[in-house]
N, C-alpha and C positions, 0 to 999 in steps of 0.2 A: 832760976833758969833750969837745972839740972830736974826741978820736979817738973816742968811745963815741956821740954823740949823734946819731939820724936823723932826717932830715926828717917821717917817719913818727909820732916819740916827739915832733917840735912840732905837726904838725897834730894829733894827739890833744890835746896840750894845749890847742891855741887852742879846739879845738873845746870840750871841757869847759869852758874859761872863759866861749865864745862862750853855750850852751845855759845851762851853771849848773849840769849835773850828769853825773851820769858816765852813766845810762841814757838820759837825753837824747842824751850821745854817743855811744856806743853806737847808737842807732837812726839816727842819720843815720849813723856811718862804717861801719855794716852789720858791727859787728860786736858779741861779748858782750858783758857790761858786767867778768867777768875778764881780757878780753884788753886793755881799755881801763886797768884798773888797773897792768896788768903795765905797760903803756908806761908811763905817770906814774910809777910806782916806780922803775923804770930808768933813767929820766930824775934824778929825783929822785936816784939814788945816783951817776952819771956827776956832777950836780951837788954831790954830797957833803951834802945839806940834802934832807929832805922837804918834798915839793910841794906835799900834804895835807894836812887832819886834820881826824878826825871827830868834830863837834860832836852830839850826840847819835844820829838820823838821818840829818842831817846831814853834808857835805861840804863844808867851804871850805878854800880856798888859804892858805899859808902866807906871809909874807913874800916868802919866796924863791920860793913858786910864783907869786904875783902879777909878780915881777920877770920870772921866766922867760916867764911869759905873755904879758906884754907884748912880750917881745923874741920871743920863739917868730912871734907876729905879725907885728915888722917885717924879722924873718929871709924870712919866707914871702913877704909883700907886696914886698921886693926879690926875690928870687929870681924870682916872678912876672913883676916888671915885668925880669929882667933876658932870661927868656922871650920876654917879646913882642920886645924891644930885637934881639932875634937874629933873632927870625922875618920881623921885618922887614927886615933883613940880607940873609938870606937871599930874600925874596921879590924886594927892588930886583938883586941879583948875577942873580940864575936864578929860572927858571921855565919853566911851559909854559900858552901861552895857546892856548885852547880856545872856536873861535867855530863856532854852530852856527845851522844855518838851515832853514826849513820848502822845501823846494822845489817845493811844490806851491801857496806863497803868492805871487800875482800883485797890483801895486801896483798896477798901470792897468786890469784887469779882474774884474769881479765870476764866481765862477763859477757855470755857468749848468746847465741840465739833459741838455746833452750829456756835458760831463763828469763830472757825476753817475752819467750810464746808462754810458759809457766803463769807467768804475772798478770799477762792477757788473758788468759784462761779464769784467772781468778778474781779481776777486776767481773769478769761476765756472771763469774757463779756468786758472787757479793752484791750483785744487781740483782741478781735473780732472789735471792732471800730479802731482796728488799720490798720487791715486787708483791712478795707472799706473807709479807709482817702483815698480822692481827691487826692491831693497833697503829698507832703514830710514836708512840717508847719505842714499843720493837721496832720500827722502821728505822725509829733514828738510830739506835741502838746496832740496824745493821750496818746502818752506812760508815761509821768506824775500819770495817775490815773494809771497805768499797772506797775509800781515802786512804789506807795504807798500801794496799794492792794499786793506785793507782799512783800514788807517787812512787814507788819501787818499780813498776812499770817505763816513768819519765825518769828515773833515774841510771835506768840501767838502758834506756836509748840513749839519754845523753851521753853518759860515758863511753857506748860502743862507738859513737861517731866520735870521739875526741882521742880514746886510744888507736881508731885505726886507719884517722883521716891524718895523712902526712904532715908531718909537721908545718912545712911552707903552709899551704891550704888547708889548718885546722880552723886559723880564724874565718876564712871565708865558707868553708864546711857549717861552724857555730852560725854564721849570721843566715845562712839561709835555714838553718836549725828554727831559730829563731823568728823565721817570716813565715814561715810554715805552722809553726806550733800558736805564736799567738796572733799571727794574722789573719787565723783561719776561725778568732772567736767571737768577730762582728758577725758572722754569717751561721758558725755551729751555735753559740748562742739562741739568738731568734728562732733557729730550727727547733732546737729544743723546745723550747717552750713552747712553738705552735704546735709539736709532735703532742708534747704534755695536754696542752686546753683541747686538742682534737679526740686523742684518743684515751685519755685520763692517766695518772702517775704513774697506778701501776702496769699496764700495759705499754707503755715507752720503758721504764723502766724492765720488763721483761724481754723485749724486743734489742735494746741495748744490750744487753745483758748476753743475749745469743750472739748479736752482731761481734761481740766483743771474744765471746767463747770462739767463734767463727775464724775470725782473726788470728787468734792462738793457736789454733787446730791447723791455721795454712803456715803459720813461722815454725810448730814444731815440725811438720812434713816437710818444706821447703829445709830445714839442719838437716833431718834424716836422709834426704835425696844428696843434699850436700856434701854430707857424712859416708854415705854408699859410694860417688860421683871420684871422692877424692882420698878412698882407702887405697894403700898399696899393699904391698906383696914384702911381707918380713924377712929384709936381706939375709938373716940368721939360719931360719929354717925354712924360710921358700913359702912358707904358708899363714895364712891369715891376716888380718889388716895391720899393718904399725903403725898408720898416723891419717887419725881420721880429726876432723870438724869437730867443732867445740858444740 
């Protein structure tokens, strides 16, 4: 028995005893309900005793298949546990630990609207070298800085609406966050691409690339006006600004 019998030929069994019937196992071991007979017969004959037997429509266990069931079960439930017993072996000897960090996240500063228009800025100019790559390397090779610039971009809009939307109305702030940003990419999508087939890659790509520069150019002058708008007068010595815009 011990050289004939597979792990295979007791999870089928457990399973059939687990459900109650052999189409039952069958659909969970994702297989026929003949291939599921074959194991339990095989089984059954490595055991020298049938495991079976059919009570009209019916299927129930034999003696000997109730025994094997049973055991089929705590063959498995050891082996299992004799799995974990190892992997945890293996994880306390060796490993590789993998720590990872946002680097655009600042503990002691909120980020403000410079950095906003900054990233926008450079999202445009990482378009624009994309636009002028030689090759298909080089192009790919640009778009590296045009996926970093553009997450550090969505990352630091996120955060300015979550540190300075009110608490009550942060959640409702996020979700329209959220209908705007990616409800708008059944429609920007498509565009793109007909921008692309119209006018060819790099030309959208260079057109982006300004729109984007453009952008940045009105959020740094919109801080600066901000920044001018809301300096006051240095209660100390009567002169110059003390507290301007981020």
């Amino acid at each position: 028995m011990l050289k004939t019998t597979t792990f295979r030929q007791l999870r089928t069994l457990q399973t059939v005893a687990r459900v109650g019937s052999i189409s039952g196992a069958a659909n969970e071991l994702h297989l026929t309900q003949p291939a599921v007979s074959l194991q339990i017969s095989l089984l059954g004959e490595a055991a020298g005793t049938p495991l079976l037997r059919r009570v009209g429509r019916e299927v129930q266990f034999t003696a000997a298949g109730e025994v094997m069931a049973r055991y089929a079960n705590e063959i498995l439930s050891l082996w299992n546990e004799a799995g974990e017993e190892v992997a945890a072996l293996r994880g306390e000897l060796g490993g590789t630990l993998r720590i990872g960090a946002i680097t655009t996240a600042h503990g002691h500063r909120a980020p403000g609207m410079r950095r906003l228009g900054l990233f926008a800025g450079l999202v445009g100019v990482s378009m624009l070298l994309v636009s002028v790559a030689p090759t298909l390397p080089w192009a790919m090779l640009a778009m590296v800085p045009v996926g970093f610039a553009a997450m550090c971009f969505m990352i630091t809009g996120n955060t300015m609406l979550q540190t300075n939307a009110k608490p009550e109305a942060r959640g409702r702030v996020m979700a329209l966050y959220g209908i705007v940003f990616l409800g708008s990419t059944p429609f920007g999508a498509p565009l793109a691409g007909w921008l692309g087939q119209e006018l060819g890659p790099r030309l959208e790509f260079a057109l982006m690339g300004m729109l984007a520069i453009g952008v940045g150019a009105v959020v740094l002058t919109l801080r600066r006006r901000s920044q001018e708008a809301t300096t006051i007068e240095d209660p100390v010595t009567g002169r110059g600004p003390a507290i301007a815009a981020r």
